[in-house]
Structure formats: structure tokens, C-alpha cells
Phi, psi and omega in degrees: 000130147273145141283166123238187206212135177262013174226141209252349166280130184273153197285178184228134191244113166240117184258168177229312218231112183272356175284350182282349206231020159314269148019278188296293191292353169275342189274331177300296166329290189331328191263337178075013167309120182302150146208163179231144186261128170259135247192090189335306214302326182271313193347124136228199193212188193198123191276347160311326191322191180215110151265358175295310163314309158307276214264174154296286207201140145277127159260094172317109179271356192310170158219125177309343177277354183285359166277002179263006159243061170044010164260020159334301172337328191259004197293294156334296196292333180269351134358275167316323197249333156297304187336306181306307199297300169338297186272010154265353169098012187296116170285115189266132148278133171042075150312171178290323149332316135313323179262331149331344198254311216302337196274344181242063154355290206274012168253347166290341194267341169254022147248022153280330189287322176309311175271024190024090197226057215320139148224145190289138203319135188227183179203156196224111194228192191205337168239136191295330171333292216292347175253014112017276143329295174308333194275004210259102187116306191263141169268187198259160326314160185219158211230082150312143177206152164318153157268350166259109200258245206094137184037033164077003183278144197076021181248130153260168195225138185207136214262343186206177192286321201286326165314322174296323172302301182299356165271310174320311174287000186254151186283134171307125169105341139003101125028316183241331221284168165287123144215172194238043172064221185255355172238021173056075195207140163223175153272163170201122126354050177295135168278129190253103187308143194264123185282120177060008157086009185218169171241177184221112173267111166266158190229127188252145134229142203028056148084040188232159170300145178223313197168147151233170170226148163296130161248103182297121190226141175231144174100169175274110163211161173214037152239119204244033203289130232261333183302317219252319194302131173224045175206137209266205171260354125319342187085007190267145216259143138309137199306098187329309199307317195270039198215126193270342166273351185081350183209127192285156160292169196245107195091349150284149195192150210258194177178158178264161206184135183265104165310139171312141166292357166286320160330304199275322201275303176322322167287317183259020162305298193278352170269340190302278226284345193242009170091347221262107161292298189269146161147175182229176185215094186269165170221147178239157187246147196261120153313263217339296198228015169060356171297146179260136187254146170245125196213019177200144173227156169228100182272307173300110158251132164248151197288117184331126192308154188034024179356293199310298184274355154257005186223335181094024172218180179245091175302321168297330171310326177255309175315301185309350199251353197266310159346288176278359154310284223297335212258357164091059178236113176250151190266140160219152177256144183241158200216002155241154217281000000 
């Protein structure tokens, strides 16, 4: 038995990070669905191009974590090549429009507030002087961060006003110093204690509920990338192959886990608005007082490491089937021998 495929422009995968995207490319391989990888870090482009000619479709792949691996350079620059795609008429997964909400901390927390949508209190600055000032109002412990994040890089936690001071005061680009990334831009916090010790990541395709997991967590860490966890709440290590760094984090650990429907609506309430056909969203519930915070939104989601046994599914299987929907690429089986 063979396939074919009836649509003859192949989808376009545009990455930044190749280890995450193992997964995809084996189940496409698998399927023998065409595609091509653009591969950020080489990528340029030309405004003269057709890419409506090349592809079916671009999937945007970027990720806002990429200046924590010396690839920043490309963050902007893929802004400009969706733009470029967009106005050639190109069908974009997660647009510029998308990587744009992925790019703002501080435009997620105002169109969560525009939807009244809780989230933990924040203040939005540009110079460290100011933050000081900002905490002013907010409760303690509090969490500086980029406003261009990703993977948890670059957030500190501060337990009081002289820790905060004693950051303020370090010279920029430090170590301990604050920082605020590639658009000089930062959040000051409430850090919110985590109810029962987890957080909760839900994963939308085409803007719909797909699954969520509990992320158990111990210790201070806010890198929660669900793609890196190889390990269940049994102790049981997930399938090496399927783990995209190769090294589980130490003391974390997922489970699949059904969110209440306000929950769920509230995510994709919050995916519409952001443009994000892929992606996750966590939210934590506060000890103190048991209110649930919505505080990361994503359009690069990478998918729990080993779906089949944490979730009783292939999440890349309904992405690759939802893909080759989107891209009018039907599959036929030839059945002779």
C-alpha cells in the first residue's frame, strides 16, 4: 500500500529551537506529507518573493526564548517575514498577529484585564530605578521578568523590599542585576504560591481545548516547558525519544488533568483574541485565597513530552491531521500491491 497527497505545494515548518520539533517532523515524515523545514537562525527573505507559490501554508515556529540561545537576532526579524507572508496572501499558522501577543507579557495582562480575565497584579516598567516604585500596592514576594520571556528566562523572585533594592543597585547585564530583555521592557509582579504545588497548562488547536496536564513542581523554578518534563506523578520516566531536551527536570512531574469549563472557556476566550490557532496557557490557583491567575499565554506550545502515556493520545497525530486539513492536502491510499 502507498500514499498520495493531492495538493502539490508542501506546508512550510518555520523553527528556531530543532530540538523541539522532533515529534512533527517524524509524524509528517511518517505520513509522507510534504513539507519543508525554514530553519530561522539561516532564513532571509526578499519582498519581491511569491511565497503563495511555494507553500500551502507557513507554521510559525518561532519562539520569544530565543535570545536566551544567542538567537534574538531572529525575533524582530520574523515580525518583518510574517508580515511579508501575510500580504502576499499566504495562509499563516500563529501570524503575526500571534507572535506578537507571544512577545508581550505586558499586552497579555491588558487584554486579560480588557476580558476581565483575572490575572496576578502587575506593573510594567523600563528602567530598574522605577521598580522600587512599582511594588508599591503589590503583594510580597514579587517576580520581576522580561517582557519578552520564554522558558522562564530571566525572572527573579524577591522575597522583600532590600532584596529588590540590592538588584536595583547591581550594575546592568550582572548576573543578580534585573533584567529586561530585548525591548528594555519589564513586568514587577505578585509571585503567586501555587495551591497543592502545581500549575495547570492547557493546549488549544485551532483555537479549541485539546488537553491539559497538572505540572507538579518543587523548589522556585518558572521554567515549565512541558516538551523538557520526562517524568509522570508515578515516577515513571517517559519514553527518552519523546523528551525533547533528553534531560528530565528534577522534581518535576506532569499528569493529564481536566480543567473546570470556565477554565477552559476562559483559555480559548483568550486564544481568539490573540490571534493563536496553537498554543497553551497556564494558570495557578493561589493558596492564600484560592482565586485562579491566568499568567503565560503561548503561541510556540510544545507538546508534552510522550502524549500516549500522559495523556492516552499523539497530540502530533491531530496536529499533522489538523495541518493537512488546513493546507487542503488529502491523503489517498493506493492498495496495489
Amino acid at each position: 500500500m502507498s500514499t498520495t497527497h493531492t495538493n502539490a505545494l508542501p506546508i512550510a515548518i518555520y523553527y528556531e529551537q530543532p530540538h523541539w520539533f522532533k515529534p512533527l517532523f517524524a509524524e509528517l515524515d511518517r505520513r509522507g506529507t510534504p513539507y519543508v523545514k525554514l530553519y530561522a537562525p539561516d532564513h532571509f527573505f526578499a519582498p519581491e518573493d511569491h511565497p503563495e507559490e511555494k507553500y500551502s501554508l507557513v507554521f510559525n515556529r518561532m519562539s520569544p526564548s530565543a535570545w536566551n540561545r544567542d538567537h534574538g537576532d531572529q525575533i524582530f526579524y520574523t515580525l518583518s517575514f510574517l508580515e511579508h507572508l501575510e500580504s502576499r496572501g499566504v495562509k499563516v499558522i500563529n501570524g503575526f498577529k500571534a507572535f506578537a501577543s507571544e512577545l508581550s507579557k505586558a499586552g497579555q495582562l491588558v487584554l486579560m484585564d480588557k476580558l476581565n480575565i483575572p490575572y496576578p497584579k502587575a506593573r510594567v516598567i523600563h528602567r530598574a530605578a522605577q521598580a522600587e516604585e512599582a511594588v508599591v500596592g503589590l503583594r510580597w514576594p514579587i517576580v520581576v521578568k522580561p517582557n519578552i520571556g520564554g522558558s522562564g528566562a530571566g525572572v527573579k523572585r524577591f522575597d522583600g523590599l532590600s532584596q529588590l533594592q540590592a538588584a536595583i543597585a547591581r550594575d546592568p547585564g550582572t548576573p543578580d542585576a534585573l533584567q529586561f530583555g530585548l525591548d528594555s521592557t519589564a513586568l514587577v509582579q505578585e509571585f503567586i504560591p501555587a495551591e497543592g504545588s502545581h500549575i495547570v497548562r492547557v493546549e488549544v488547536l485551532n483555537g479549541k481545548y485539546l488537553y491539559a496536564i497538572k505540572v507538579h513542581i518543587t523548589g522556585e523554578t518558572f521554567d515549565l516547558c512541558p516538551a523538557d518534563i520526562c517524568r509522570t506523578t508515578t515516577g515513571t520516566d517517559l519514553a527518552r525519544g519523546a523528551c525533547a531536551i533528553d534531560a528530565p527536570k528534577s522534581g518535576i512531574t506532569v499528569e493529564a488533568y481536566t480543567p473546570p469549563a470556565d477554565a477552559i472557556a476562559d483559555v480559548e476566550l483568550l486564544m481568539r483574541h490573540s490571534g493563536i490557532n496553537i498554543g497553551g496557557i497556564e494558570y495557578i490557583t493561589d493558596s492564600r485565597d484560592g482565586q485562579r491567575y491566568y499568567y503565560d499565554v503561548n503561541a510556540l506550545s510544545n507538546f508534552v513530552a510522550d502524549g500516549p502515556n500522559v495523556l492516552g493520545f499523539d497530540p502530533f497525530a491531530k496536529l499533522a491531521d489538523w495541518l493537512e486539513s488546513e493546507a487542503n492536502i488529502t491523503t489517498t491510499a493506493d492498495m496495489t500491491l
